[in-house]
N, C-alpha and C positions, 0 to 999 in steps of 0.2 A: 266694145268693152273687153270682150274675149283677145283682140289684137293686143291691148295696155297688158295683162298678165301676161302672154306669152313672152311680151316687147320686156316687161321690166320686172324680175321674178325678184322675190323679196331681197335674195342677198346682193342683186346686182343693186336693186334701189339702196341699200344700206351701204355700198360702195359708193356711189357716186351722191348721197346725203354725206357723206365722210368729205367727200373729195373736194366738195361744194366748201360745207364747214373749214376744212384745215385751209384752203386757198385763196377764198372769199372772203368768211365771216372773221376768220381764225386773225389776220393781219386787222381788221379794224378795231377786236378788241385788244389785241398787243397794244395797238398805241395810243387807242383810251385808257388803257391799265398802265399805262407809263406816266399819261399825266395822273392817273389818280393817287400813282405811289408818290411822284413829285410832292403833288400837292401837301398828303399827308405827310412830307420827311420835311420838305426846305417853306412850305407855305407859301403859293405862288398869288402875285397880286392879279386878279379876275378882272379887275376892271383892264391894265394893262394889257391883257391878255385878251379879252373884245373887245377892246380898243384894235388891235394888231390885227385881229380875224376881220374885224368891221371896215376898218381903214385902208388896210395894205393889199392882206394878201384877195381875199372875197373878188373886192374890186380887180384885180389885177388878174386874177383866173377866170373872172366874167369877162375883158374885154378880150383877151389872148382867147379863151375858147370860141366867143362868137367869129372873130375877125378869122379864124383858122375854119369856124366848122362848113361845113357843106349843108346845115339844115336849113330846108326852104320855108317859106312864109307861110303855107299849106299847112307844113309840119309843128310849127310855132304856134296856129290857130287852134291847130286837135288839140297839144298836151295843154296849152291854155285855157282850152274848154273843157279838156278834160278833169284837170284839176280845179275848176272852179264848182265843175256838176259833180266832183268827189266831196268839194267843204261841203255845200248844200246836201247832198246826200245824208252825211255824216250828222250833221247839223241835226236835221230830222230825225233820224233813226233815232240819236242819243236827246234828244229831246221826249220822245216816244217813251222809249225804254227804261229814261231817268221816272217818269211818270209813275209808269209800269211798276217798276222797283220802289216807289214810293221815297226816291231822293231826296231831303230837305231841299225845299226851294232856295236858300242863303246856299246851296251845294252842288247846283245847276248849273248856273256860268262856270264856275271850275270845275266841272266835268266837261260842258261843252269843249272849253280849253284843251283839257287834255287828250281828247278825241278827235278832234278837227285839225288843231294846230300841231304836222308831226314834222320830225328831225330829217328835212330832205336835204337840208345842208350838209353841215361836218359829219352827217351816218348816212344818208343819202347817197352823194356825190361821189365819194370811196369806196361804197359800196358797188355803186353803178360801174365804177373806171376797174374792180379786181375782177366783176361778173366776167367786162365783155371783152377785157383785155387778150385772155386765151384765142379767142377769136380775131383779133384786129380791129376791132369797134371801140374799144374804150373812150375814142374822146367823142366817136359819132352820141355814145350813150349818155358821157357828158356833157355833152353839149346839149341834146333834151331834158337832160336832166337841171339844168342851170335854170329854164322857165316855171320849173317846177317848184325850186327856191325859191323864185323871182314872186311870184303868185302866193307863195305861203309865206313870206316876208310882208308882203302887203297886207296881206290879211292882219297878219301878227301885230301890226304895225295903226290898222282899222279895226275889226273886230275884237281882236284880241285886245286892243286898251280898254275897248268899250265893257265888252266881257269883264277883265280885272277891277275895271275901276265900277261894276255896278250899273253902271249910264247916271253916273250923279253930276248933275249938272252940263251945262253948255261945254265946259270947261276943256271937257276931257275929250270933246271928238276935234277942239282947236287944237289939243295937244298931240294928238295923233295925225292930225293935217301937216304939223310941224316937224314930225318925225319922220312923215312919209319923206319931205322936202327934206331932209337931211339924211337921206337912205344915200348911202355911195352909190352902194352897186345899180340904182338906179341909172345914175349916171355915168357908171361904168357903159353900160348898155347902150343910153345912148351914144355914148362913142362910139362906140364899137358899131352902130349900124350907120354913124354918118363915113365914119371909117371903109366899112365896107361899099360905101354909096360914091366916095370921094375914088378909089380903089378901081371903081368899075369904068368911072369916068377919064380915068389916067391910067388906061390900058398899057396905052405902046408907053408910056415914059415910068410904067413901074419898075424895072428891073433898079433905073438909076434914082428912083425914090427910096425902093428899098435898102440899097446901101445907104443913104441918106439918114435913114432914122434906127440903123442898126442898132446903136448903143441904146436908143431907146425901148427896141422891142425886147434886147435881150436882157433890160431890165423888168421889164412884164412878165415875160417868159420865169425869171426865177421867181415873182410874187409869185404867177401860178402851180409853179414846183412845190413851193412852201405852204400852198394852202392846205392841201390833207394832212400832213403832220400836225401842223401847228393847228388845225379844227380836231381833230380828232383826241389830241393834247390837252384842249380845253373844253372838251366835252365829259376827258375822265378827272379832271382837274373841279370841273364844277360837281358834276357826282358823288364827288367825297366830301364835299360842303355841303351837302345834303341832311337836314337833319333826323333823327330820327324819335321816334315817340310812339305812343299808345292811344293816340286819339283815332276814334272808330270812323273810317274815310270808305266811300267804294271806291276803292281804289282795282280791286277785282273787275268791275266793272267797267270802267276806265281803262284795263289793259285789253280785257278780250273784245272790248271794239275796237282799239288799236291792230291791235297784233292779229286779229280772227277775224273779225267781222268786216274790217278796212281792205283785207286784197280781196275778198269775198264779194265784195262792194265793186271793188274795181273793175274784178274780171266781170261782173254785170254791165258795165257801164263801156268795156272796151267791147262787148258784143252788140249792146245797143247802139254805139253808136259808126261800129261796122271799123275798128282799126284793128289794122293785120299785121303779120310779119315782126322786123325787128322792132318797130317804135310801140307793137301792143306787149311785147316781151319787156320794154324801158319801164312801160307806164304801169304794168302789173307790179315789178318788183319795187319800184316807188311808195306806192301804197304801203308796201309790208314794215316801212320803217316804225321806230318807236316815238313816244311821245316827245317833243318839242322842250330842250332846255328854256326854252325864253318863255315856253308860256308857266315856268318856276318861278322865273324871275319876275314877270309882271305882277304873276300873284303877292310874293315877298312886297316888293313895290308899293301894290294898292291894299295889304294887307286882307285877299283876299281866300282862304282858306289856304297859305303857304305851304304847310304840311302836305297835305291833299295834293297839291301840282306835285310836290315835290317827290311823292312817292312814288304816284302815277310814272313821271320821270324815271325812276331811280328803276323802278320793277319790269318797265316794261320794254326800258333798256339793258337789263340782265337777262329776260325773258326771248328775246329780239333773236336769238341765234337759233332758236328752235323751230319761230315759224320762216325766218326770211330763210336759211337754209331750204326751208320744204317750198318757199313761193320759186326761188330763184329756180329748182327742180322742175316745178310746175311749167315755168316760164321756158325755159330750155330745151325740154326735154321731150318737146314737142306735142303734148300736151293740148296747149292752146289749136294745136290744126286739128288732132285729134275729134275734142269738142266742137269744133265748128263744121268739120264734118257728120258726127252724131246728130247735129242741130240743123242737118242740109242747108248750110250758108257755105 
């Protein structure tokens, strides 16, 4: 503990929480406050706009970053398990604690929503590519970081109907069966791994494949250029459709296991289950994102407590620069060896 003070005395830490902020955090809300001011001046159409993030670019940055990344199957198994024993975690805890707090039971499932289901996409993904760019990693980090969507998509897509819509009737897990089957970026993926299969196969004749489908790749290539502007556009675009009111929400509650409780969670679960190095530094800063535009939307949708998602949403993505600045620190700063030496691992 005595090496962390000497190693990082307050005003060095307050220089490099600065550093972090203006070159990390500081460009994702630029261009979420771009769409938010859009939105408010010219009124931009939302469905259009995930429609485009849904259709175009998502897919088009899933199958360019797999088909490019270096990430092994090993690597894909951890942040996959990783992120599953994070919902589960989560799940619990805020089930526990909704109790605790004495939550309206009709105010459960949209808490559950807002603590499980977070924003690893359009504040995720951007966030991961500005972290480890300075370094040369940015796409190694997005490229883990894309399983991470992939998995809270799903969810979103399972749990999350079930969650909004209450569990009323049959109806609702056929309609989430239906959605799953109509997720692109699923599909993206699997391209992208027969891709990579068909690639390994047609070693000696790739050079003259490659030229072969150039117009095609460099059409992929610019979906994947366009995805972070145009996500992160439409994340401050939906924020300013957010409504606002006086109905009494835990919404406080709902952010500090978001934002506190969720990398706190994390870093337990990357020492349990023994991942080190850069991909425990990916899977930390992950956790720190804010609540999940879509699980606003579901809510809206199944009319269940709209407000409530929506605030959660709204507060704990204004909130979000204060601890992800301190996680991505944590994560970097070497930290994590620190601890795992304290803990003789």
């Amino acid at each position: 503990m005595g090496c962390w003070i000497q190693a990082y005395l307050p005003i060095e830490l307050s220089v490099q929480l600065g550093q972090i902020f203006y070159f990390v955090v500081l460009p994702v809300l630029v261009l979420a406050g771009v769409g938010y001011a859009i939105q408010r001046w010219l009124g931009l159409e939302m469905i259009t706009l995930a429609r485009l993030n849904f259709y175009l670019t998502a897919p088009g940055m899933i199958y360019v970053s797999v088909v490019n990344s270096q990430v092994t199957a090993g690597q894909i198994g951890r942040v996959v398990f990783f992120c599953v024993a994070m919902i589960v975690c989560l799940a619990v805890i805020t089930l526990v604690l909704a109790r605790v707090r004495r939550i309206p039971p009709d105010q459960i499932k949209t808490a559950l929503m807002t603590t499980v289901l977070y924003n690893s996409g359009n504040y995720g993904l951007p966030l991961q590519d500005l972290a480890f760019r300075n370094m040369g990693a940015s796409s190694e980090a997005f490229s883990l970081q894309i399983f991470s969507v992939l998995v809270q998509n799903f969810t979103g897509f399972t749990l999350g109907v079930y969650w909004a819509a209450r569990g009323r009737g049959n109806r609702h897990w056929k309609q989430s069966l239906i959605q799953i089957a109509r997720f692109p970026s699923l599909y993206a993926l699997a391209a992208a791994l027969i891709t990579v299969q068909i690639r390994g196969l047609l070693v000696r004749n790739y050079p003259m494949l490659s030229d072969a489908v150039e117009p095609f790749w460099y059409a992929l290539d610019q979906m994947r250029y366009g995805y972070i502007p145009l996500a992160l556009c439409t994340l401050g675009a939906q924020l300013a459709l957010i409504p606002r009111g006086r109905d009494r929400y835990p919404v406080k509650f709902s952010v500090l296991i978001r934002l506190v409780l969720s990398p706190i969670i994390g870093l337990g679960l990357i020492y349990l289950l023994g991942i080190r190095g850069f991909e425990a530094q990916v899977l930390l800063i992950g956790t720190a994102v804010p609540s999940a535009v879509n699980c606003a939307l579901l809510c809206v949708q199944f009319d269940n407590h709209p407000n409530y998602a929506a605030r959660a949403v709204l507060y704990s993505t204004l909130l979000s620069p204060l601890t992800v600045t301190g996680v991505i620190l944590f994560a970097q700063g070497g930290f994590l060896d620190q601890l795992r030496i304290a803990s003789g691992q």
